[in-house]
VOSEZA-928683 format. One line per field, with one value per residue (C-alpha): residue in one letter; residue number from 1; x, y, z. Coordinates in pm, 1 decimal, m for minus. Layout:
res = A, ...
n = NUM, ...
east = X, ...
north = Y, ...
up = Z, ...
% end
This chain:
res = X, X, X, X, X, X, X, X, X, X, X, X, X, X, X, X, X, X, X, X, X, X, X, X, X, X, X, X, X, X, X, X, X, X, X, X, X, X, X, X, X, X, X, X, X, X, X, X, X, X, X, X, X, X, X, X, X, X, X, X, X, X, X, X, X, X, X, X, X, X, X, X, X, X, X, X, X, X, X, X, X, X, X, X, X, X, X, X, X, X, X, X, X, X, X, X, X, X, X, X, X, X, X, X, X, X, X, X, X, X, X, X, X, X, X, X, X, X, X, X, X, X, X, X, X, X, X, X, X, X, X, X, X, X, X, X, X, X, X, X, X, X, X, X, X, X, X, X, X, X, X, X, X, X, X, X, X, X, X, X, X, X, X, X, X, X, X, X, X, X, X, X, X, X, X, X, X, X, X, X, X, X, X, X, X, X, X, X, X, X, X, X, X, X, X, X, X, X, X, X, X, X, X, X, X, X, X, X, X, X, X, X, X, X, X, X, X, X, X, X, X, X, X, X, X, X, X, X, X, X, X, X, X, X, X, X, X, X, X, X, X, X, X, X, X, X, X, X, X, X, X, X, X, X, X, X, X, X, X, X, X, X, X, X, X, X, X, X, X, X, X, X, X, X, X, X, X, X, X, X, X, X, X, X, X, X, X, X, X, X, X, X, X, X, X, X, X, X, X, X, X, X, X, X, X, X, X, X, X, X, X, X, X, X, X, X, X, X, X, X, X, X, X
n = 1, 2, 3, 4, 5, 6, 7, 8, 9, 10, 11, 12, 13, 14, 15, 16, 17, 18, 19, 20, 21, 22, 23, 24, 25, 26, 27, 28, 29, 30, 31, 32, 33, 34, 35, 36, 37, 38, 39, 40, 41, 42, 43, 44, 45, 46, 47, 48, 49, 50, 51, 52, 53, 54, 55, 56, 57, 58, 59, 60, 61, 62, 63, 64, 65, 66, 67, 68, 69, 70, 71, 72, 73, 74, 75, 76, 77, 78, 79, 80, 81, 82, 83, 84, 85, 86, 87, 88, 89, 90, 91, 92, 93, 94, 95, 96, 97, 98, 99, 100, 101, 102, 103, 104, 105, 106, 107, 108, 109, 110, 111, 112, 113, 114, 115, 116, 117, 118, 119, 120, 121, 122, 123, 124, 125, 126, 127, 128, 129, 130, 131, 132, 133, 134, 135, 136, 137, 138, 139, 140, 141, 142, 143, 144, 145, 146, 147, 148, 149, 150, 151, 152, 153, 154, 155, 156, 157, 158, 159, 160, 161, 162, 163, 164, 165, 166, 167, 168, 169, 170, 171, 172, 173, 174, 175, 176, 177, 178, 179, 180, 181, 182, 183, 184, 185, 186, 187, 188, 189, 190, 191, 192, 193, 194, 195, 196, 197, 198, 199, 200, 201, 202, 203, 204, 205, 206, 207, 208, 209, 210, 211, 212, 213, 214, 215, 216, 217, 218, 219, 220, 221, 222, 223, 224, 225, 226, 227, 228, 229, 230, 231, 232, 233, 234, 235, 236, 237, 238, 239, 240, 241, 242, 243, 244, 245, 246, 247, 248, 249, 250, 251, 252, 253, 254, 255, 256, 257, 258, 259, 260, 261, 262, 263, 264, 265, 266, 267, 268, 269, 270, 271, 272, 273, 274, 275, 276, 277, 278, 279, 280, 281, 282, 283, 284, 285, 286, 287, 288, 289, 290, 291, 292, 293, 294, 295, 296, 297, 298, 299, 300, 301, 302, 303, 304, 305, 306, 307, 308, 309, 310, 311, 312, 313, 314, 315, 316, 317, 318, 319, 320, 321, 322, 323
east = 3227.1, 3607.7, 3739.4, 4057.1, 4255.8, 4581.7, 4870.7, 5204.5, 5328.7, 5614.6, 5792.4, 6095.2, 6239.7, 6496.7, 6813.7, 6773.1, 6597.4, 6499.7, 6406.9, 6217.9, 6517.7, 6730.6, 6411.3, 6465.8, 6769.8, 6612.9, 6315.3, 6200.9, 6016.3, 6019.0, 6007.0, 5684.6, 5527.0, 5525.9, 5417.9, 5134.8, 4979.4, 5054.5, 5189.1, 5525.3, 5866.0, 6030.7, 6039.4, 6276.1, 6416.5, 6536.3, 6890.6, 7120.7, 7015.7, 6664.1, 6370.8, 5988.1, 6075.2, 6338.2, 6128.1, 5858.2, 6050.0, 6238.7, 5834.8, 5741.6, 6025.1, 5971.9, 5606.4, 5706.2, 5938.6, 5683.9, 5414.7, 5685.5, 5590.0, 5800.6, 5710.5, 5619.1, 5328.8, 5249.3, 4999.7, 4907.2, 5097.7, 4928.0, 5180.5, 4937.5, 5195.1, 5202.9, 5602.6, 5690.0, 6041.2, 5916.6, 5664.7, 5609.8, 5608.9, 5404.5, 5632.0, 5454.3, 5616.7, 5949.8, 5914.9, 5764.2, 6101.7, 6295.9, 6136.8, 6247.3, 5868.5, 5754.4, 5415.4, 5072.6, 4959.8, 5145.8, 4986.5, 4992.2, 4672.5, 4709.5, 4448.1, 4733.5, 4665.6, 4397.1, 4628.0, 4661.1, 4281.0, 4231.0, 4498.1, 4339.9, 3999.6, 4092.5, 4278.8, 3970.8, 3788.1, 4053.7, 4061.4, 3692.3, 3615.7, 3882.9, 4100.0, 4382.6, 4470.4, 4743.6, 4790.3, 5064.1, 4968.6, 5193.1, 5186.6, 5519.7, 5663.0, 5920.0, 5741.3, 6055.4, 6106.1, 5835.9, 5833.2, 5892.1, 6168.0, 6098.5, 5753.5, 5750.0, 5338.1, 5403.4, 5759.1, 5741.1, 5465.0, 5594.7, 5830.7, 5914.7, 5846.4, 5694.3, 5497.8, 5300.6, 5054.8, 4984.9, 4610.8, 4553.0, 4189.2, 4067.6, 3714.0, 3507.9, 3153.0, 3036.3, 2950.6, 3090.8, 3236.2, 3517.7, 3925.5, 3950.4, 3846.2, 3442.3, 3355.8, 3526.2, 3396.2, 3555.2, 3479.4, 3630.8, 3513.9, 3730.2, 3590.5, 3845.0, 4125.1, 4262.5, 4330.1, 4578.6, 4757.3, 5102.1, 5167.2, 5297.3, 5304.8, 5412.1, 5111.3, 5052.0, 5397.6, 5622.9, 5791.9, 5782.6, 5605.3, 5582.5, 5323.4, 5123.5, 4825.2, 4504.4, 4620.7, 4323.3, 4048.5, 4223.7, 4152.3, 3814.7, 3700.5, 3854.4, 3662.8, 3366.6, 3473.6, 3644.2, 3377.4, 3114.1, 3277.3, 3332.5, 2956.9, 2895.7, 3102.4, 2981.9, 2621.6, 2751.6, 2883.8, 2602.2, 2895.8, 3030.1, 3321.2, 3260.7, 3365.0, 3627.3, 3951.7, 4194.6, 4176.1, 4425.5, 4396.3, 4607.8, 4851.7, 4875.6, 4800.1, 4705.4, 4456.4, 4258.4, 4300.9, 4183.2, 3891.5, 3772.1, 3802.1, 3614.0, 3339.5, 3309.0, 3361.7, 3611.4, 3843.6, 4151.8, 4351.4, 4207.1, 4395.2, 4681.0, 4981.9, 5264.5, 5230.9, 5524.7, 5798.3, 5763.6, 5562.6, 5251.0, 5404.9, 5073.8, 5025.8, 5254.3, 5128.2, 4860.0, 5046.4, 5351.3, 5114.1, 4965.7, 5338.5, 5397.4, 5083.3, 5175.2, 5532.1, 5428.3, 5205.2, 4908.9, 4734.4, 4598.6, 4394.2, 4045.5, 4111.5, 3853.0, 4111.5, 3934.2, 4115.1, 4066.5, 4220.5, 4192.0, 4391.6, 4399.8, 4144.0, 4006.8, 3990.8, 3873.9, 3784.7, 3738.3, 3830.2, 3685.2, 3924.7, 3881.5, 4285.3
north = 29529.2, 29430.8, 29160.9, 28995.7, 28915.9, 28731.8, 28955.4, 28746.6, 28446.8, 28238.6, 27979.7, 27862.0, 27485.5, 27406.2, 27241.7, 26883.5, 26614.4, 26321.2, 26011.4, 25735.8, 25490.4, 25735.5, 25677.9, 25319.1, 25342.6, 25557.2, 25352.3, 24993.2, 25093.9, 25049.2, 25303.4, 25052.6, 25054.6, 25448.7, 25523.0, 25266.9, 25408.8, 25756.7, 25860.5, 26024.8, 25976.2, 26280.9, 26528.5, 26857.9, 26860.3, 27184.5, 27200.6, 27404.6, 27763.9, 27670.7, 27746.0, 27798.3, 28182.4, 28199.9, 27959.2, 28203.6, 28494.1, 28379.6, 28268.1, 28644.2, 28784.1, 28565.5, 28657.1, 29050.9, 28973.3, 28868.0, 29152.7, 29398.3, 29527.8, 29573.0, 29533.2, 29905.5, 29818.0, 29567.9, 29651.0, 29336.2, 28965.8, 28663.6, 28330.5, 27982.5, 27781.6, 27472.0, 27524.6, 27850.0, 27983.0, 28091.5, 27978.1, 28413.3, 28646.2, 28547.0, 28391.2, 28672.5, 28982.9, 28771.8, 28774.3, 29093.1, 29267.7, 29018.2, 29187.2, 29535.7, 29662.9, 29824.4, 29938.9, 29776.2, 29444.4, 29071.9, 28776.7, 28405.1, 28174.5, 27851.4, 27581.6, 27302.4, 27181.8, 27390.4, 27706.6, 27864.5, 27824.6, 27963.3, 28253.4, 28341.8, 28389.5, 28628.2, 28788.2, 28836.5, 28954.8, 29199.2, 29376.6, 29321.5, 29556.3, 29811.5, 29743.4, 29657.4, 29706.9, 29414.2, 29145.6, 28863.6, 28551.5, 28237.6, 27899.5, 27817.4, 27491.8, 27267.1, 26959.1, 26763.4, 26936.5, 26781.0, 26463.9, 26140.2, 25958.2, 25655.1, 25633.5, 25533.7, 25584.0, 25938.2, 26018.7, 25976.1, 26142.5, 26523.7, 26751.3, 27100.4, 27445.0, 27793.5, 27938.4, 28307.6, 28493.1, 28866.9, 28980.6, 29294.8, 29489.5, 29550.4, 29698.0, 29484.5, 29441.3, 29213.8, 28918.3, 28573.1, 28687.2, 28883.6, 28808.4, 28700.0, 28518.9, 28425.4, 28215.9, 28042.6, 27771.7, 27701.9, 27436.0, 27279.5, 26970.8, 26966.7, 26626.7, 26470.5, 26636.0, 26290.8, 26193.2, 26423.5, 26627.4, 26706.5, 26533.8, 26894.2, 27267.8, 27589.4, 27501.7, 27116.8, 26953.6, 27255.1, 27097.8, 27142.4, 26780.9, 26515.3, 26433.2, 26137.7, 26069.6, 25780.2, 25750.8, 25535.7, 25785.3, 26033.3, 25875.1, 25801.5, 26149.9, 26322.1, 26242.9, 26328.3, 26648.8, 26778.4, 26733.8, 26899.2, 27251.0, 27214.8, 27133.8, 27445.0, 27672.8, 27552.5, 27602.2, 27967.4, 28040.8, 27797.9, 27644.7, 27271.7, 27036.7, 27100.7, 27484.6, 27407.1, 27437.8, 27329.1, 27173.1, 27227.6, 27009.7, 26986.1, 26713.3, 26517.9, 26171.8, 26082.0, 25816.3, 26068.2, 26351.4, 26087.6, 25941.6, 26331.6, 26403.3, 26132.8, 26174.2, 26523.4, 26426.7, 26659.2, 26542.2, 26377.1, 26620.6, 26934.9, 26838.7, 26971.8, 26702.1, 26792.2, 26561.1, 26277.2, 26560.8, 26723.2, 26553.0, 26659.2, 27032.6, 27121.6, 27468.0, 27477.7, 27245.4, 27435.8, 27782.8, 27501.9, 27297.9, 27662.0, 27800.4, 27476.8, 27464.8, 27864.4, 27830.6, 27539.2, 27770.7, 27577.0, 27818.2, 28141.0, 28467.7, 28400.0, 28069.6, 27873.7, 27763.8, 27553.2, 27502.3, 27305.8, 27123.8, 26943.5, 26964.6, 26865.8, 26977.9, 26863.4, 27206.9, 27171.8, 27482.7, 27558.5, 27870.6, 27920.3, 28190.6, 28320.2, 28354.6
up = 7443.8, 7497.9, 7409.7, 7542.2, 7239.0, 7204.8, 7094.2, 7191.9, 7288.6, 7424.2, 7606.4, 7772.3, 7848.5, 8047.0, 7903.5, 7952.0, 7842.9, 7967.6, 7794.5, 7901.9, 7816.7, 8074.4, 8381.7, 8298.2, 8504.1, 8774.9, 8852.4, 8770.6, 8411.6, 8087.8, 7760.7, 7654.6, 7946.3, 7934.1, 7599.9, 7592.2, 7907.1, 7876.2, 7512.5, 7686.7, 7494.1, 7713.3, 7917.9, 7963.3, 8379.9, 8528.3, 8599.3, 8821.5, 8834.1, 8615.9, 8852.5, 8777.4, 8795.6, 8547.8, 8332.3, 8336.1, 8295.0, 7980.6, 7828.2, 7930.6, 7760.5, 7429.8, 7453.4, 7479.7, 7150.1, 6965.1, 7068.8, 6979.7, 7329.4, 7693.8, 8014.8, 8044.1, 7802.2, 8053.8, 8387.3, 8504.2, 8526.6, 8653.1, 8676.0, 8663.8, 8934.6, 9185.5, 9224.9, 9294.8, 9370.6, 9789.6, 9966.6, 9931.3, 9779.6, 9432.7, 9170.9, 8925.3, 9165.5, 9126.4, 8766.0, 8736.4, 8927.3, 8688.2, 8392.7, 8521.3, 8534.8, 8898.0, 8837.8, 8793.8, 8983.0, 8977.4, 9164.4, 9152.5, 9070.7, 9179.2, 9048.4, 8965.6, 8612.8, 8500.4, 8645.7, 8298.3, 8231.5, 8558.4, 8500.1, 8156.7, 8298.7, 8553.6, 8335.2, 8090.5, 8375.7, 8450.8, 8088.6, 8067.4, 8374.5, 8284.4, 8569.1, 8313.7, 7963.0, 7860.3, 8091.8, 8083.3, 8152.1, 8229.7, 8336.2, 8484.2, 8641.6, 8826.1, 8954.7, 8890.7, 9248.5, 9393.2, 9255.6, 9440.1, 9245.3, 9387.4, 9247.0, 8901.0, 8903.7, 8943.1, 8857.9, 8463.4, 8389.0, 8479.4, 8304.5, 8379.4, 8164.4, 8090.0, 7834.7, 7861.4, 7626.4, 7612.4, 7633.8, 7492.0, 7546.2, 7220.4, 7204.8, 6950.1, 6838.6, 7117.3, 6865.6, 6863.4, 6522.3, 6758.5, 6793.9, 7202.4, 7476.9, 7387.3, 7648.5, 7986.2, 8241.0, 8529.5, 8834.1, 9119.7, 9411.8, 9693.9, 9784.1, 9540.9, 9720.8, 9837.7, 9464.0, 9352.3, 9623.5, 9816.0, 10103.7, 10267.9, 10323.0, 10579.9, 10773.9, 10764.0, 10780.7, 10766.9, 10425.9, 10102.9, 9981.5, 9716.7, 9448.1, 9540.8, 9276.6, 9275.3, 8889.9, 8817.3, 8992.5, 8844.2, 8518.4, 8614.3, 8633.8, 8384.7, 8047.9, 8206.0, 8385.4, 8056.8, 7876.4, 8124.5, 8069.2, 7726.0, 7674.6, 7887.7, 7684.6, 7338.9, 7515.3, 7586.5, 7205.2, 7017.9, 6875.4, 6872.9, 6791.3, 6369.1, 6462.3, 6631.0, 6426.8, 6702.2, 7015.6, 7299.0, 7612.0, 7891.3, 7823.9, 8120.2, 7917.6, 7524.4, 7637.7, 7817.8, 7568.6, 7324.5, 7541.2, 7553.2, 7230.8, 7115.2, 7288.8, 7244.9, 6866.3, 6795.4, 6484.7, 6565.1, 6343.6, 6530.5, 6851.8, 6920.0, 7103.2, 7294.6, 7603.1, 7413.9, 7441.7, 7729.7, 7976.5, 8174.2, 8256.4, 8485.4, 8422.7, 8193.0, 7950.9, 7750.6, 7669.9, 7563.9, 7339.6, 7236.9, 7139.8, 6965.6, 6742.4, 6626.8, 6602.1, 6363.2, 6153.8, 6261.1, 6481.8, 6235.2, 6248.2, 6282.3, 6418.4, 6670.5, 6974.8, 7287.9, 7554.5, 7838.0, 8181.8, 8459.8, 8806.0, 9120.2, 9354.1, 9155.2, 8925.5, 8579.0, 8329.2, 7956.6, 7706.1, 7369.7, 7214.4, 6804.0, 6693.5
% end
């Protein structure tokens, strides 16, 4: 069968950082109060002329470095976004065109924090059928654009970022001894729409919107709806948390990634933490923590890599990949 199997990877931040002592002249806060409730320290802030399309662009073009490949290798780009440059077209045909390629497919997936999950499924269903042969997949973001400063609930716990992987279709033996993508769950529940939303959009208010979040609720629900698909996709592989060698959660908050790792009994050193320096990055979060834990020589061949999010929606979704 074919597998989907990793072949490059990258990421992009945007100049600044911010600190938590710098928000504690922004809103009324305090660098304590943050870390104890969410584990943040900082958080990188698009500047002047740093969008989620330029951010995803410079990930794609680290990811094509490190493949050794170009975008003429490339015939299919998915972008994992909430923030995208217009309304329309697709951030991924803006970054495509950026990239200089003008053939194959490009389209946006948009499942908020579990976008790259989302993205990297599709694509695995993509190279699966045939339909594509390398796919680049990225998770790219500027909530700092949508964010309501005012709000300190809400307006320290986001950062802004890209990171992208190449997926290459490699045909393999069809056993969960095979490099790739082994297993994926995904879900969603509209009926928690209310918790975690925008207050606007082209059709509603005619404006762009602002974050507004039931932190608590949010909170709630998310142990238990991380660990549902992770259950299912160890079910799927008739593995569990003593195969796993690393665990890569969304990082949206270190009490929650915590709380789910504990219960799922996956060892505190397996899990890979990004969330104090750069913030919950949405979509962006998991190919950034993923980039991190390789650059760092972590992450190695024949590695067991779960991944796994949760988003508004609320969307949540797991991937079992073999490095």
């Amino acid at each position: 069968m074919i597998r989907s199997v990793v072949c490059g990877y990258g990421s992009c931040l945007p100049k600044r950082v911010v600190t938590n002592q710098e928000l504690e002249g922004v809103v009324a806060t305090t660098d304590d109060w943050i870390v104890q409730r969410t584990g943040i320290r900082q958080r990188y802030i698009a500047g002047d002329g740093e969008t989620t399309c330029s951010l995803g662009e410079g990930a794609a073009r680290a990811a094509l470095d490190k493949a050794g490949l170009t975008a003429a290798d490339i015939d299919l780009i998915i972008v994992a976004t909430s923030t995208p440059d217009n309304t329309f077209p697709a951030a991924a045909v803006d970054i495509q065109n950026r990239l200089g390629m003008h053939h194959g497919a490009a389209f946006d997936v948009q499942a908020v924090c579990s976008g790259f999950v989302f993205a990297l499924t599709t694509a695995d269903a993509y190279l699966q059928s045939g339909l594509a042969k390398r796919a680049l997949v990225i998770g790219a973001e500027t909530f700092s654009r949508i964010l309501d400063w005012n709000d300190r609930s809400t307006c320290v716990l986001f950062g802004d970022g890209a990171g992208a992987v190449i997926l290459e279709a490699v045909e393999s033996a069809g056993t969960y001894a095979d490099r790739g993508i082994l297993a994926s769950k995904l879900r969603s529940d509209g009926q928690h729409k209310e918790k975690l939303y925008v207050d606007g959009g082209p059709s509603s208010t005619q404006t762009v919107g602002l974050l507004r979040m039931q932190g608590r609720e949010v909170f709630k629900h998310a142990v238990g709806m991380i660990t549902d698909v992770i259950e299912s996709v160890f079910e799927a592989t008739g593995m569990d948390a003593d195969d796993i060698d690393w665990f890569v959660p969304h990082q949206a908050n270190k009490r929650i990634i915590d709380a789910s790792a504990r219960k799922l009994g996956i060892d505190p050193e397996k899990v890979v933490i990004t969330v104090d320096r750069y913030g919950n990055t949405s979509a962006a979060s998991i190919p950034l923590a993923l980039v991190d834990a390789l650059d760092a020589g972590r992450i190695k061949d024949n590695d067991i890599v779960l991944l796994e999010a949760m988003g508004g929606g609320f969307t949540w979704g797991a991937v079992m990949i073999r490095w």
